[in-house]
DSSP file (Angstrom, degrees, kcal/mol; ACC not computed):
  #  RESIDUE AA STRUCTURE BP1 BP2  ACC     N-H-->O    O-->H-N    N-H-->O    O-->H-N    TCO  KAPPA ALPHA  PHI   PSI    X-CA   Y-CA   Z-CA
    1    1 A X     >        0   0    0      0, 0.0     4,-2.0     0, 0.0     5,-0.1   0.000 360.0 360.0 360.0 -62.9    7.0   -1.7    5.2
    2    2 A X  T  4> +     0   0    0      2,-0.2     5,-0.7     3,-0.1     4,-0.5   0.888 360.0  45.4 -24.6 -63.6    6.7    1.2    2.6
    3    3 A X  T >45S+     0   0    0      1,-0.3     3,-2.1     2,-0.2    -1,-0.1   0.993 116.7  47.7 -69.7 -61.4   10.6    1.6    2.0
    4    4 A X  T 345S+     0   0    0      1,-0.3    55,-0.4     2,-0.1    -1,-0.3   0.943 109.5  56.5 -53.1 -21.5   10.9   -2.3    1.8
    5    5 A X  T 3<5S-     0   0    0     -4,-2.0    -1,-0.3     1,-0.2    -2,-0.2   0.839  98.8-137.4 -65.9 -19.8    8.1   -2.4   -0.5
    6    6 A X  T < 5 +     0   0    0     -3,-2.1     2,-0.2    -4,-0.5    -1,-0.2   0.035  61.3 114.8  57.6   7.3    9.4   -0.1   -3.1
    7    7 A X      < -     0   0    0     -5,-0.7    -1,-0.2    -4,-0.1     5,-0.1  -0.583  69.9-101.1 -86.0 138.5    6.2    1.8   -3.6
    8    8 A X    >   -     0   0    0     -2,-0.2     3,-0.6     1,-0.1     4,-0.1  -0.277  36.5-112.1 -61.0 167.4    5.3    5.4   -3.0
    9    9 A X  G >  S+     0   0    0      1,-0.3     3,-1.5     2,-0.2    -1,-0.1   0.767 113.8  63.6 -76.1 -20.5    3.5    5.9   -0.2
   10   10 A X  G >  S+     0   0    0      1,-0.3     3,-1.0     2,-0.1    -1,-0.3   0.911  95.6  63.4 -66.8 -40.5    0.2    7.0   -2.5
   11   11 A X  G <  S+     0   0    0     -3,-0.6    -1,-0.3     1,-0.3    -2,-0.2   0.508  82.2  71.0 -87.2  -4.5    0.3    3.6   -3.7
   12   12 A X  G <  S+     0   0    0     -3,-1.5     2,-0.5    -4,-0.1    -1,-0.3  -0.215  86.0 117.1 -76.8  27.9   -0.5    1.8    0.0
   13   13 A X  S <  S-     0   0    0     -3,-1.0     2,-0.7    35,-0.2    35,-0.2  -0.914  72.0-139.2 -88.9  99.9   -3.9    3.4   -0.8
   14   14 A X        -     0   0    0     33,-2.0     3,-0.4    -2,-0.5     6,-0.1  -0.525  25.0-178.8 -55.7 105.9   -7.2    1.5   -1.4
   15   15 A X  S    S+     0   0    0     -2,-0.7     6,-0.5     1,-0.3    -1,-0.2   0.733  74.4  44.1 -67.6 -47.2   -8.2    3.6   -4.1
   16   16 A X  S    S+     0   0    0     -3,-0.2     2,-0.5     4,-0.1    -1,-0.3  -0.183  88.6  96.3 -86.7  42.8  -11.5    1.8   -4.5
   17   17 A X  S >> S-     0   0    0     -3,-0.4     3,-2.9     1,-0.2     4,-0.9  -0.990  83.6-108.2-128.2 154.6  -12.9    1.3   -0.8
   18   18 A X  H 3>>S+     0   0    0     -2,-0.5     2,-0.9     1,-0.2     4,-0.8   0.817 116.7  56.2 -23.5 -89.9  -15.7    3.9    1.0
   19   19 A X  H 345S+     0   0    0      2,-0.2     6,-0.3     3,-0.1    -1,-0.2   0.505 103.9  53.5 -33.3 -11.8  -12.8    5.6    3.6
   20   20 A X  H X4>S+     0   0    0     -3,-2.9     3,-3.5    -2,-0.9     5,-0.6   0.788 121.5  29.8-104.3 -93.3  -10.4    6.7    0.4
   21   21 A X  H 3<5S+     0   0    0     -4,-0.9    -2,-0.2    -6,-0.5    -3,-0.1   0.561 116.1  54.8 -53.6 -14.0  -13.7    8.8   -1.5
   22   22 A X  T 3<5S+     0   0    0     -4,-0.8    -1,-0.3     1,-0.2    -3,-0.1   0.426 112.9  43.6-102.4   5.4  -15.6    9.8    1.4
   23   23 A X  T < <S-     0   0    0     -3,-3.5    -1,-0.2    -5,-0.6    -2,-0.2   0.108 113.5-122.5-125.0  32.4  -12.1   11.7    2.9
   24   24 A X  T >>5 +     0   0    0     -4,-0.2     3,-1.1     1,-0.2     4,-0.7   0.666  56.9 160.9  59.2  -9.4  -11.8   12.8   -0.3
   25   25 A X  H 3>< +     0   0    0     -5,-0.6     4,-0.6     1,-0.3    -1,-0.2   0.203  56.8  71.6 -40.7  -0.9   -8.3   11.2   -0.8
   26   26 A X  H 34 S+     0   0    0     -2,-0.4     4,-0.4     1,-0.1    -1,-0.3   0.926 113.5  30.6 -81.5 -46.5   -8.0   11.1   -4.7
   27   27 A X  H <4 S+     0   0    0     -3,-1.1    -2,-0.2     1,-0.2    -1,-0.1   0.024 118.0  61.3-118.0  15.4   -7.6   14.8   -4.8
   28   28 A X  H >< S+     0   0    0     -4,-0.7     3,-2.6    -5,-0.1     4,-0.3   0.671  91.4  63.2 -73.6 -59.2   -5.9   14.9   -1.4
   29   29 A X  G >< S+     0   0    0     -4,-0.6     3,-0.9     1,-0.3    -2,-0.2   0.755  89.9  66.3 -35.8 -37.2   -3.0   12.9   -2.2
   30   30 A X  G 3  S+     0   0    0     -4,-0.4    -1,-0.3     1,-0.3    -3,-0.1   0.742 108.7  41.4 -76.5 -12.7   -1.5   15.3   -4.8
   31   31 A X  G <  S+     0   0    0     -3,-2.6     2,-0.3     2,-0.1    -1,-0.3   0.324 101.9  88.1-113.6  13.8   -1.0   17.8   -2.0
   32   32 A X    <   -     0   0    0     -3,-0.9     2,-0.3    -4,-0.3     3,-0.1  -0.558  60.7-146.8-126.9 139.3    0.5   15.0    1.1
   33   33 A X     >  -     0   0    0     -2,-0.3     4,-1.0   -24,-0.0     5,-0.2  -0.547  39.3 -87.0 -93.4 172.2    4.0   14.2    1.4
   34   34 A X  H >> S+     0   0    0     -2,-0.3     4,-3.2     2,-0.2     3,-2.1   0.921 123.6  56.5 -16.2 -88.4    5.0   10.7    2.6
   35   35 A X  H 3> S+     0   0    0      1,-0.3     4,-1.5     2,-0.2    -1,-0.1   0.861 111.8  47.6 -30.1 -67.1    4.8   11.5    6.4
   36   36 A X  H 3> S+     0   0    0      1,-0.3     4,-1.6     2,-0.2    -1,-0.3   0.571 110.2  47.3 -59.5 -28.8    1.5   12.4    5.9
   37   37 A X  H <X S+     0   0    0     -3,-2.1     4,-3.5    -4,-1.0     5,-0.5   0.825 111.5  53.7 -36.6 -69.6    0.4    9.6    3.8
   38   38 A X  H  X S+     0   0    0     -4,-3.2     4,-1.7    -5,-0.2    -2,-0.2   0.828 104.7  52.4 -34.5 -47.5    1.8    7.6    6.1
   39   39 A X  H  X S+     0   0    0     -4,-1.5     4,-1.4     2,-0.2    -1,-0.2   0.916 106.0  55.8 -49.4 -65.3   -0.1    9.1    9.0
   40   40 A X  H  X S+     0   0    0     -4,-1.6     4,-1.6     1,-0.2     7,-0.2   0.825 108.6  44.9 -39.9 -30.1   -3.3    8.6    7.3
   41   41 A X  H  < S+     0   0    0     -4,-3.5     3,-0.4     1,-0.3    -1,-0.2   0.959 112.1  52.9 -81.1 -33.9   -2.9    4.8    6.8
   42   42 A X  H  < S+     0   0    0     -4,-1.7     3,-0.3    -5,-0.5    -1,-0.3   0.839 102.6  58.2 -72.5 -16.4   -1.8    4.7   10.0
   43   43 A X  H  < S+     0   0    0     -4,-1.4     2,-0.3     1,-0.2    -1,-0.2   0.805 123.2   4.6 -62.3 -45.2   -5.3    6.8   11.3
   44   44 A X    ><  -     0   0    0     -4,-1.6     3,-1.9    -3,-0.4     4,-0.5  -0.796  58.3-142.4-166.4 103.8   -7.6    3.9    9.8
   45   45 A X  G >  S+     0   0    0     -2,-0.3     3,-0.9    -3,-0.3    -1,-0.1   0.580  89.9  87.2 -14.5 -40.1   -7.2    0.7    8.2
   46   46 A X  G 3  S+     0   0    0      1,-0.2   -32,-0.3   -27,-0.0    -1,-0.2   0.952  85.5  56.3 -48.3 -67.5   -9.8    1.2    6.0
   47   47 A X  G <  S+     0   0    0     -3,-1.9   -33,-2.0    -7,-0.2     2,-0.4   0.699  78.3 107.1 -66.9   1.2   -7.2    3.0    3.6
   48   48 A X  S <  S-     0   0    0     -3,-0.9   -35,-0.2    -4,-0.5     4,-0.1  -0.697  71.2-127.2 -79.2 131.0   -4.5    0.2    3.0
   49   49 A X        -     0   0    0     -2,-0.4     2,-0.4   -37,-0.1   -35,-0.1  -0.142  46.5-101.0 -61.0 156.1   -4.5   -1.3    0.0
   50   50 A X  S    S+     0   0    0      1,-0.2    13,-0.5    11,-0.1    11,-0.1  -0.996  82.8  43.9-136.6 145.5   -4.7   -5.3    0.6
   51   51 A X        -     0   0    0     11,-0.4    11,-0.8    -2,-0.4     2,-0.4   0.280  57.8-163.4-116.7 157.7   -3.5   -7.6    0.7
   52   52 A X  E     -A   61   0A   0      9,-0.2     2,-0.5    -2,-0.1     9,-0.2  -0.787   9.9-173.4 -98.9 127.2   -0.2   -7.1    2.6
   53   53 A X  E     +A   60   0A   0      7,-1.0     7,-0.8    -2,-0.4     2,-0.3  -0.958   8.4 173.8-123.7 133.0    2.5  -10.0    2.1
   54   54 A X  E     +A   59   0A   0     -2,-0.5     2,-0.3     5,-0.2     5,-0.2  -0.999  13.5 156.8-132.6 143.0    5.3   -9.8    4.1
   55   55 A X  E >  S-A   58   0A   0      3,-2.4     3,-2.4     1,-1.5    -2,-0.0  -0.765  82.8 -51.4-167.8 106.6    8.9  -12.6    4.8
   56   56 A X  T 3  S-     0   0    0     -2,-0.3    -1,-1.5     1,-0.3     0, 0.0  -0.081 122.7 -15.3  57.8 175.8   11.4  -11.2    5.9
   57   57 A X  T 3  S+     0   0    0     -3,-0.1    -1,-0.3     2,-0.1     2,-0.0   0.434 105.4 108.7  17.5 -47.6   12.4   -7.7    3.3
   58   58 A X  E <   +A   55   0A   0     -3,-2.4    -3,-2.4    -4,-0.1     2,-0.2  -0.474  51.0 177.7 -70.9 135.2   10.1   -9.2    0.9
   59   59 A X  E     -A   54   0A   0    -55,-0.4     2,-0.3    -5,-0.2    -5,-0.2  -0.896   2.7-178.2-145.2  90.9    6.9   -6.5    1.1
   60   60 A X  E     -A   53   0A   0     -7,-0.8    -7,-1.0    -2,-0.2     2,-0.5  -0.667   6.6-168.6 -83.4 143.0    3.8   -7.4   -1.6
   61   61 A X  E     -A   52   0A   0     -2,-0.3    -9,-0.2    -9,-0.2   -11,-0.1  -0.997  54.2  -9.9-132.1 149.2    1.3   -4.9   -1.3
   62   62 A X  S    S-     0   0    0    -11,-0.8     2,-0.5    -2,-0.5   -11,-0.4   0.208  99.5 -47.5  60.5 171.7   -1.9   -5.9   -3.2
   63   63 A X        +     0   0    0    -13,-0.5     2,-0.3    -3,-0.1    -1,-0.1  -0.777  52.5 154.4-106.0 148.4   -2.4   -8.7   -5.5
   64   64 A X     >  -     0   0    0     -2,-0.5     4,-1.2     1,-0.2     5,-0.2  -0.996  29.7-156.7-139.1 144.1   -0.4   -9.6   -8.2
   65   65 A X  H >> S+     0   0    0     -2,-0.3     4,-3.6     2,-0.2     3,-0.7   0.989 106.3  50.6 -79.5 -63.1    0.0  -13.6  -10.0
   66   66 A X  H 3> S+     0   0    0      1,-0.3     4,-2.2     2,-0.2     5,-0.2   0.934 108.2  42.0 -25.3 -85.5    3.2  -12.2  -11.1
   67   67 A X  H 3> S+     0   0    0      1,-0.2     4,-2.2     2,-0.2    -1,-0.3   0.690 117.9  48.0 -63.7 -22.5    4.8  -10.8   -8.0
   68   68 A X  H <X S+     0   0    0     -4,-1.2     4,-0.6    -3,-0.7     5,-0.4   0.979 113.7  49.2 -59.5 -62.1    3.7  -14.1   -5.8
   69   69 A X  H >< S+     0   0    0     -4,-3.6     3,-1.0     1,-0.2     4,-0.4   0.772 112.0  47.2 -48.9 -39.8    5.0  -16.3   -8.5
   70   70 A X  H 3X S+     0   0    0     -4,-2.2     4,-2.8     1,-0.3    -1,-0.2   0.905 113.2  48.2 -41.8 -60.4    8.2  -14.3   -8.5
   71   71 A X  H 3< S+     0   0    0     -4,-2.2     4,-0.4     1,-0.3    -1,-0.3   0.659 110.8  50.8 -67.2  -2.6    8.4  -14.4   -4.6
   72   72 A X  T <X S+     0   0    0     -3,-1.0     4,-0.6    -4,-0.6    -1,-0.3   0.360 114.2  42.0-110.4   0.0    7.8  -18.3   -4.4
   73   73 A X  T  4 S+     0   0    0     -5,-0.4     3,-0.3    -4,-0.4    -2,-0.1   0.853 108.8  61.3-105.8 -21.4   10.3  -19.2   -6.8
   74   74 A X  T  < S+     0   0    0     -4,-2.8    -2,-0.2     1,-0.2    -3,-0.1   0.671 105.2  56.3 -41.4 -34.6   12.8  -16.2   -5.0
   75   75 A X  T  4        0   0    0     -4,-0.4    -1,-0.2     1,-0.2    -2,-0.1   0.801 360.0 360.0 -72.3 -54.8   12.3  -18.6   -2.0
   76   76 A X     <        0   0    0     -4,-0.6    -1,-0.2    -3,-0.3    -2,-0.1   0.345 360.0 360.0 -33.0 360.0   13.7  -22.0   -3.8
């Protein structure tokens, strides 16, 4: 989901919810590789950014008016 998404892996972080400040994870991330990102999101739900759009390749991660519109006209 990450690679199709195009994003670094820091950026599948809810930056704004509880589980991202109380594990400390703005000033954690600068020292994490990928895997280890990865790991985390995969440790608790609480840190994925939402919302997750998925069809096929197409991978939205958060919201954007733009990037919907984009994918629903990609679709036509």
């Amino acid at each position: 989901m990450q690679q199709n998404s195009g994003l670094p892996a820091r950026k599948l972080f809810n930056t704004s919810g509880q589980a991202y400040r109380a594990g400390g994870f703005g000033e954690r991330l600068k020292s994490m590789d990928d895997d280890a990102m990865i790991a985390a999101l995969a440790a608790d739900g609480l840190l994925v950014k939402r919302p997750i759009f998925t069809r096929g390749a197409l991978v939205l991660v958060g919201f954007s008016a733009d990037a919907y519109a984009r994918a629903r006209l990609s679709a036509l």
